[in-house]
N, C-alpha and C positions, 0 to 999 in steps of 0.2 A: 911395680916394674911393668915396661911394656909388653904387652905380648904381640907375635907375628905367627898366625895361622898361613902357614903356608900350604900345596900340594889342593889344593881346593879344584876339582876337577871344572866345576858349576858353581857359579858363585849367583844367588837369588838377591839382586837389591831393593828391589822396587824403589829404585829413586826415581823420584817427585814430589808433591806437596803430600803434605800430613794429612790430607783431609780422606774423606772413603772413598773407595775409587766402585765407579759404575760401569756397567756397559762398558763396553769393547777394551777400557780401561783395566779393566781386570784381571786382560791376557798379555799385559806388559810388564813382564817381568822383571825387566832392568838386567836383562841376564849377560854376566863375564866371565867366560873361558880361563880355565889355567890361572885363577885368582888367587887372592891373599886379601884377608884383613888384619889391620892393626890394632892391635886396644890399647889403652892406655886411662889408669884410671877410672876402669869401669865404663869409656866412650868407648865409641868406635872413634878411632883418629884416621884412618886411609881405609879405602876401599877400593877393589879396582885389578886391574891385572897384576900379574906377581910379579912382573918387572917396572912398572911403576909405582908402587905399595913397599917394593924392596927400597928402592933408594929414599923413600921419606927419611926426615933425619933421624928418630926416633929406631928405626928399622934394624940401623947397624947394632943395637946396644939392647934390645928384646930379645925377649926368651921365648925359640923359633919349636912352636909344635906343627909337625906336620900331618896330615889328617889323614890325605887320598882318598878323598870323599867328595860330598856336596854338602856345601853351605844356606841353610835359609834365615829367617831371623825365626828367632825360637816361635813355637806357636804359643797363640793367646788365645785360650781357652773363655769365652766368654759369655759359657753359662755351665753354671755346675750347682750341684746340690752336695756338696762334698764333706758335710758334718750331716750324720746321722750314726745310730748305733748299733744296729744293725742290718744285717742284708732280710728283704723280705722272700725269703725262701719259700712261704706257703703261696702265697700270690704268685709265684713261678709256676709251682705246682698246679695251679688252678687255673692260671693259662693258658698251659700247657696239657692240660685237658679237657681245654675248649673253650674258656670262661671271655668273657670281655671285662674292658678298664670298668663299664660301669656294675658287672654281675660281682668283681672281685672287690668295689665298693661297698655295693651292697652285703657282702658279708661281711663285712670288716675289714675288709683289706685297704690295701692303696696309702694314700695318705697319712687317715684316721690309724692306720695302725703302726706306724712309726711315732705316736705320739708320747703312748707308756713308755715305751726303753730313752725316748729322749729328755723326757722329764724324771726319769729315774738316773740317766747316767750323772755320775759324777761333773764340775767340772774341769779338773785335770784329767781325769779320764778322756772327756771329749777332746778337749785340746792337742794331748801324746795322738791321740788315734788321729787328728786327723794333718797332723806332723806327720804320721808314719803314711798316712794317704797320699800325699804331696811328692813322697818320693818318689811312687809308681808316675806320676805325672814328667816330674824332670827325668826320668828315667826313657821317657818316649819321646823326651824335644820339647816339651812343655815351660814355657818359662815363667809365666802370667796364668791365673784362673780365676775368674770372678766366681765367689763365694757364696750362696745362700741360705737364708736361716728356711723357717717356714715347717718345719719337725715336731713343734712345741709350742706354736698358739695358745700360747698364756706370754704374760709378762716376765714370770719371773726365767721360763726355761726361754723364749725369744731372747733373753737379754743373756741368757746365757751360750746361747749359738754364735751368737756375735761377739761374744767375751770370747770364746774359745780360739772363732778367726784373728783376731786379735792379738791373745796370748801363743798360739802358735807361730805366729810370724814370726817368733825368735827363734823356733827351732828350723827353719827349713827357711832355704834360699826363691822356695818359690815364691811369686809378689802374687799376693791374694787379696782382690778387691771383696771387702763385705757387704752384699744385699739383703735391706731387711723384707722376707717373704712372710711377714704375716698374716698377708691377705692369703692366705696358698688354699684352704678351707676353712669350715667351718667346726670348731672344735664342739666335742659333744656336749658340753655343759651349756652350749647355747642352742642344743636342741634343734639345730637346722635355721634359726634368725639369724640368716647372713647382716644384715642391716643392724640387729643389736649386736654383733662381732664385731660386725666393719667401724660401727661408732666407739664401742670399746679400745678397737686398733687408734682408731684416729686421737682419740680423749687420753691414752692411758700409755698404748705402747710406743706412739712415735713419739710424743716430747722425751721420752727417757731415753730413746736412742739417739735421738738429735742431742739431748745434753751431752752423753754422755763420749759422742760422736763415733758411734758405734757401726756406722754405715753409709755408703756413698750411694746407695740407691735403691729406690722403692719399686716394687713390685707385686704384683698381682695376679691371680687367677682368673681373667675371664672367663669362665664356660655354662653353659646349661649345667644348674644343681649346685654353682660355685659363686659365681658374684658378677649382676650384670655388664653392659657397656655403659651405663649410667652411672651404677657405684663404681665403674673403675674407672671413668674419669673425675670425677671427684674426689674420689681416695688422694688419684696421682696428684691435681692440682693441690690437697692438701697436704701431699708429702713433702710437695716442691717448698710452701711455706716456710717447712723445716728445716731447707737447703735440701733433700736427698732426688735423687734426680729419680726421671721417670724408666722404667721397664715393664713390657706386659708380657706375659703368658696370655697368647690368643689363636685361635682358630686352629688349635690342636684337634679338636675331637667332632668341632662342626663348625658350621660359621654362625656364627655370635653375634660379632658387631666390637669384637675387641679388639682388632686389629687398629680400626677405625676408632674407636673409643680413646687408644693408647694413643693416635697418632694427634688427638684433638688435646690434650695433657702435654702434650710436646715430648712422648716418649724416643727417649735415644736410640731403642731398638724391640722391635716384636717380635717376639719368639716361639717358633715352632712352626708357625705360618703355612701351616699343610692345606686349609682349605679357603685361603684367601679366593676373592674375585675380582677383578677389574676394578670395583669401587675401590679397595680394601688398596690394592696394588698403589689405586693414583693417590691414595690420602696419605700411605708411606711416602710414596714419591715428590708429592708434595710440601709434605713436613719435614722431609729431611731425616726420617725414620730408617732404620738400618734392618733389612729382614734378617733375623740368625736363624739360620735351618738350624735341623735338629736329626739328622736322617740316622744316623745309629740307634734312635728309639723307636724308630718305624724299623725297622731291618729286625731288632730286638723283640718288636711285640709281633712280629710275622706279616705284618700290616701293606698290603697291595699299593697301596697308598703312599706316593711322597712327597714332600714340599717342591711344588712346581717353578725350580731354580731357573728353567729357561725362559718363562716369561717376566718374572720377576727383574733377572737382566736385562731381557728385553727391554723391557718397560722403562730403566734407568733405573733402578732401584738397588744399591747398595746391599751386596749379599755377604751375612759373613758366618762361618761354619761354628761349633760347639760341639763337644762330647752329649751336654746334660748328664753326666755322671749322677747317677744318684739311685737308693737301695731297691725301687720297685720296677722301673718303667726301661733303665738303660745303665747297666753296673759296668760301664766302659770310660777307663780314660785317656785311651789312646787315640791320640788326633791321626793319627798315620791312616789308622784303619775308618774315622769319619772322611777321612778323603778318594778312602776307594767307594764306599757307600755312595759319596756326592758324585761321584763320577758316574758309576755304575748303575746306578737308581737316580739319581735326580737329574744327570746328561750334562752337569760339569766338564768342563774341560781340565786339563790339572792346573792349568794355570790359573786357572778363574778359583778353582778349590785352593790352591795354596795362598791368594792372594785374599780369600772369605775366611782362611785361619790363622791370617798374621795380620797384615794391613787393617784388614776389615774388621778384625776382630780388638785390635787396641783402640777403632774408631766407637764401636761400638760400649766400649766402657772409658768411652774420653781423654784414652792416652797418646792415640796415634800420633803427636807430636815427639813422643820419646820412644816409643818401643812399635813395632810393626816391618821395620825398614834397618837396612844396614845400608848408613848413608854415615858420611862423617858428622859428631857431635850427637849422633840419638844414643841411647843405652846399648852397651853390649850385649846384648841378650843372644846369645847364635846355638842354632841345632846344626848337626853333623854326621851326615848319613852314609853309611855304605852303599855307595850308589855311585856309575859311573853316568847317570843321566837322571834330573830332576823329575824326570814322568814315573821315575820307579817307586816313589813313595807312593802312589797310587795304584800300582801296576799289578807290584806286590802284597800282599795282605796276610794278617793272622799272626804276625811275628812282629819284632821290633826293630828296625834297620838304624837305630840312632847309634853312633858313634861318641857322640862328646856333646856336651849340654853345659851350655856358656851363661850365668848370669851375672849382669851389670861388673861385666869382663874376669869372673870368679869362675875356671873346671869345677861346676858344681855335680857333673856324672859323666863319666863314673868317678867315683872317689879315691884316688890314689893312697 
């Protein structure tokens, strides 16, 4: 049956092409007063003012929910660490009195110590738990999150993170893309030889994800102490072999050469991109590379420092936001509150931030043709916010302003 969202105070479309939108493009909202959407089918069928949207033919004979809110297209979350088994609480502890990412390494923390409880968890266990994670997500406007492994650097628990994104997909309406991160370190049984890992990864764990088609995309840790610009362009180009497309973790914690690494591999998107420079910026720009900040992990680890969104735009370069949910670094999966961050710390504008966590954000994981936009014929996917002006998702912070959380035209929150 069709449905008709009526009473839409701000209705966000961004219509235009599928593709990422840059530069000055960012700040085009597509925005309609006094609106309504149609669904039908899980599309969107009309968009538009509520007096033109009402007489579609479909209009007279749907079942009319009215909001008195603001409409966006759901966000897409498009990078998350969202299967692990527990929170690391000592690493909090030990940041929090004073430690850094590499002192709380060094004792075992970080990474390395997510590895025991994920190779011990069950896998139905992982799977319910991260069903029950997904909620909190549709629960904040979330309708998409790209998924990744990278917890259990071995074969047998790697292929078990990815079985779990998998089999969760039938309990929760969230659309979870799965990325295989087994490049993410280097596990202790190989004693710090990233290159015997990395050949390991390449010979053992990607042909079994690729059969098994466990994952739409490959990814890496560029940094000092983790896996050079060199192995992580070769990694990527031998992940592509296997169909899984490229993604890098780069120039989080210095500048590397990963940005640029990932953009020579023909990475879809570089993420974290805090310490990029002018090289780094034209080879994204060039290649067609999509930066995702990351700024709720810098705000999280108290860090001065944030990904430099204004020249990044400047520069033409396609910017698109992410929580990075995940148990050490950023235990946040609320997009609302990543866009007072980009605003507030990285000098976003909100239009430019709502547009880096929908548009930019389905570009960035290859779906922007179906989801990103509420245009007629893309997926239904819509957030629904208390809000008499779209700048409040921003404005506001620390709570959750969502209303109603729409996927592929299903009230999936709250649940009646």
């Amino acid at each position: 049956m069709a449905i008709l969202f009526t009473g839409i105070k701000q209705l966000i479309t961004f219509a235009g092409d599928a593709g990422p939108r840059a530069g000055a493009a960012m700040r085009e909202t597509g925005l309609v007063k006094n609106a309504a959407v149609l669904v039908n089918d899980g599309i969107v069928e009309a968009a538009g003012t509520r007096a033109a949207v009402s007489r579609h033919r479909l209009a007279k004979k749907a079942r009319t929910v009215e909001v008195n809110g603001i409409c966006l297209p759901g966000f897409v979350d498009s990078h998350t660490h969202s299967v692990f088994a527990e929170p690391r609480l000592k690493d909090f502890s030990m940041r929090t009195a004073g430690a850094s990412y590499q002192d709380i390494k060094a004792a075992g923390g970080g990474i390395i110590s997510s590895i025991g409880a994920v190779r011990a968890q069950g896998h139905k266990s992982m799977a319910a738990q991260l069903a029950a994670r997904a909620v909190r997500f549709l629960e904040c406007g979330t309708t998409t999150a790209e998924v990744k492994s990278g917890y259990g650097l071995s074969l047998e628990s790697e292929l078990k993170m990815l079985r779990a994104v998998r089999d969760a997909q039938a309990f929760t309406p969230l659309e979870m893309l799965p990325t295989l991160l087994a490049a993410h370190s280097v596990p202790p049984e190989f004693k710090g030889d990233a290159q015997a890992y990395l050949d390991h990864v390449t010979s053992v764990i990607l042909p079994k994800v690729a059969a098994e088609k466990l994952a739409v995309f490959a990814d890496i840790f560029c940094e000092k102490g983790y896996f050079t610009p060199e192995q992580t362009t070769a990694y990527l180009k031998e992940a592509a072999r296997y169909g899984l497309k490229a993604k890098v973790h780069s120039e989080q914690l210095s500048n590397y050469g990963g940005t640029r690494a990932g953009a020579a591999a023909g990475a879809v998107s570089a993420d974290h991109a805090d310490h990029v420079y002018a090289e780094d910026i034209a080879a994204m720009r060039d290649a067609g590379t999509i930066a995702t900040l990351l700024p709720a992990s810098n705000y999280y680890l108290g860090l001065a420092k944030y990904p430099p969104a204004r020249e990044l735009i400047a520069e033409g370069v396609p910017v698109a936001l992410a929580t990075d949910f995940n148990p050490g670094t950023c235990p946040c999966w609320n997009m609302q509150f990543v866009l007072s961050v980009a605003c507030t710390h990285c000098g976003m504008t909100p239009e430019e931030a709502i547009c880096a966590a929908t548009v930019n954000g389905a570009c960035a994981l290859g779906i922007g043709d179906r989801v990103g936009r509420i245009v007629p014929g893309m997926q239904a996917d819509l957030a629904f916010f208390a809000a008499d002006d779209y700048r409040e998702l921003a404005y506001y912070f620390g709570g959750n302003q969502n209303l109603l959380t729409v996927k592929k035209g299903n009230i999936v929150y709250p649940i009646f």
